[in-house]
C-alpha positions, -999 to +999 in steps of 0.1 A: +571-318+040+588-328+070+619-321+096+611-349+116+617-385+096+609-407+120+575-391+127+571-390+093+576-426+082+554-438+114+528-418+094+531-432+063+518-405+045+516-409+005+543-393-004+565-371+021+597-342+016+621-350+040+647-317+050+667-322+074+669-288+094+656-282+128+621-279+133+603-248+125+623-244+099+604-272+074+608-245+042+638-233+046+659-207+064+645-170+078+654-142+049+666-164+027+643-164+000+662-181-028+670-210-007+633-215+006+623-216-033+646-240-045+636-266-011+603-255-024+609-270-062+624-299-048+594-307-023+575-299-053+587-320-080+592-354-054+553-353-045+550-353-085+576-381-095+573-404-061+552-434-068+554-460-045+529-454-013+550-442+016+579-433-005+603-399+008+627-379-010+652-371+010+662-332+001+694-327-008+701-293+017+718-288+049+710-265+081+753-262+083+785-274+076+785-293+108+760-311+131+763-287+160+725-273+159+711-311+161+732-314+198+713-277+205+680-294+193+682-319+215+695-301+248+666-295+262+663-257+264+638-239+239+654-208+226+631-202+196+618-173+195+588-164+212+557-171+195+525-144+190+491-141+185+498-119+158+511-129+120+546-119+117+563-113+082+596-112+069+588-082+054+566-055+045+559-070+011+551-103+026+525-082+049+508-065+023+501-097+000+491-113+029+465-092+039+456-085+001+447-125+001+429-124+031+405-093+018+379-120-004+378-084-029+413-090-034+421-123-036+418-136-072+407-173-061+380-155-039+364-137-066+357-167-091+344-186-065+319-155-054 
């Protein structure tokens, strides 16, 4: 999955998602789970159904209704916020399964492979 296209295509990977919102943001919008499944399914289905080598699906979502946050993209200032050494969830439910997969007595795939 990409946000950047021409990075992408100068990559040439197999097969590529393209979405065209700012990067960071490759899956989707913060909080918005519904939207970040459905770009999911989409990313999903095109690395099933492309065939040619090279080949991108373009996905059919936008960031907004206008192109404003591409002339913020490329401003120059960096307003994202501030990155940390720690994980940071969207919420507590995300936390908890998180930490569940990481604890190899928890995680399903962990224990068949013990």
């Amino acid at each position: 999955m990409s946000s950047a296209l021409d990075i992408t295509r100068a990559v040439n990977p197999p097969r590529a998602a393209f979405l065209d919102f700012p990067l960071g943001h490759t899956t989707g919008k913060p909080h918005q789970p519904q939207l970040q499944r459905e770009i999911m399914r989409e990313a999903l289905e095109a690395f099933e159904s492309l065939a040619t080598p090279g080949s991108v699906k373009m996905l059919p979502f936008i960031w907004s209704e206008d192109e404003a946050w591409k002339l913020e993209a490329f401003s120059g200032q960096d307003d994202r916020t501030e990155r940390l050494d720690t994980p940071q969830y969207q919420t507590e439910e995300d936390r908890i399964l998180a930490e569940k997969a990481a604890d190899p007595e928890q995680c399903p795939v962990c224990r068949e492979t013990q």
